[in-house]
C-alpha positions as CSV (number, residue, x, y, z in Angstrom):
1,X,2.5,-5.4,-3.0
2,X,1.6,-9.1,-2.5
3,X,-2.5,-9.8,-3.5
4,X,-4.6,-12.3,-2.0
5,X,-4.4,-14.2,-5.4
6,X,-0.8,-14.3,-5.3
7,X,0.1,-11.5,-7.9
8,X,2.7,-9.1,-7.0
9,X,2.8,-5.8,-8.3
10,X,5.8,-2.8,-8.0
11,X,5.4,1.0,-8.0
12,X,8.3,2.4,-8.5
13,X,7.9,6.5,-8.9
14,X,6.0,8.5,-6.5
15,X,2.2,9.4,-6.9
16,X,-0.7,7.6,-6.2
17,X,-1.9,4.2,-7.6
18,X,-5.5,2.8,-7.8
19,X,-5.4,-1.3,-7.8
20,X,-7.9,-2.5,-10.0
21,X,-9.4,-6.1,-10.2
22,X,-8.3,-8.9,-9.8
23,X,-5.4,-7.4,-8.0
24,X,-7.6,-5.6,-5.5
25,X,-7.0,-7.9,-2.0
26,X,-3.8,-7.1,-0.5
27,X,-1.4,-9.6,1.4
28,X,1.4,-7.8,2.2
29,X,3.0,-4.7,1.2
30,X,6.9,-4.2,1.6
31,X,7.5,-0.2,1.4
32,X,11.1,-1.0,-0.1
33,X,13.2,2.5,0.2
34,X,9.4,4.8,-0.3
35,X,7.1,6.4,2.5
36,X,3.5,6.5,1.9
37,X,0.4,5.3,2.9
38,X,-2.7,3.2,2.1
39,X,-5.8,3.3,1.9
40,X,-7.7,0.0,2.5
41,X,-11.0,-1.4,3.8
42,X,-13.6,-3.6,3.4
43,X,-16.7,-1.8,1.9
44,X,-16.0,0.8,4.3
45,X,-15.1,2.1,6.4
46,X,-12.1,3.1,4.9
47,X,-8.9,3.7,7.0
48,X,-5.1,4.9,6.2
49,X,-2.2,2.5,6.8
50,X,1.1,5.0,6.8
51,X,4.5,3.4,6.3
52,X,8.1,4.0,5.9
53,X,10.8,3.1,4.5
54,X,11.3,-0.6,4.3
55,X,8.3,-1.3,6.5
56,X,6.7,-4.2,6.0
57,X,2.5,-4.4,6.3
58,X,0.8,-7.5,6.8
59,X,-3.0,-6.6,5.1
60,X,-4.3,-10.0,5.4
61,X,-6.5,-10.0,2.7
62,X,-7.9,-6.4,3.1
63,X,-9.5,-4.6,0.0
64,X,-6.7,-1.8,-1.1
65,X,-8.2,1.4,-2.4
66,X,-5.1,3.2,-2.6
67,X,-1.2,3.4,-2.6
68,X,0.2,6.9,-1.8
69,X,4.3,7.3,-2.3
70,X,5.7,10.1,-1.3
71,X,8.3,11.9,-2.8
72,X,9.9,12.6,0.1
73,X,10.1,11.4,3.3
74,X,7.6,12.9,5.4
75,X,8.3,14.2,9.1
76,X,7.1,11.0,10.5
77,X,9.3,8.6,9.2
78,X,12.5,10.7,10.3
């Protein structure tokens, strides 16, 4: 994940992840080899990106709530 401020930050086991400040704007999210989802929004409402593996997002500067990675790939992404 690429933030608005220009950090980065990597998830690298499945679960779910809650961005805190200042690393709450997103960027860009590269989905690497994972399938997941996020949820993002500005001060609502709230709505669910879904990706796959090695999808790219562009966010543009969205607020990111949430990062979901599955631990396995779900039935969409086959």
């Amino acid at each position: 994940m690429t933030w608005s401020n220009g950090n980065t930050s990597t998830y690298s086991c499945s679960g779910t992840y809650y961005p805190s400040s200042p690393n709450i704007y997103g960027r860009s999210f590269y989905a690497a080899g994972w399938s997941g989802e996020l949820t993002v929004g500005d001060d609502g409402p709230y709505y669910v990106r879904y990706f796959c593996d090695f999808n790219k997002l562009d966010l543009g500067g969205v607020r990111v709530w949430e990062v979901m990675l599955n631990a396995t790939k779900p039935a969409r992404c086959k």
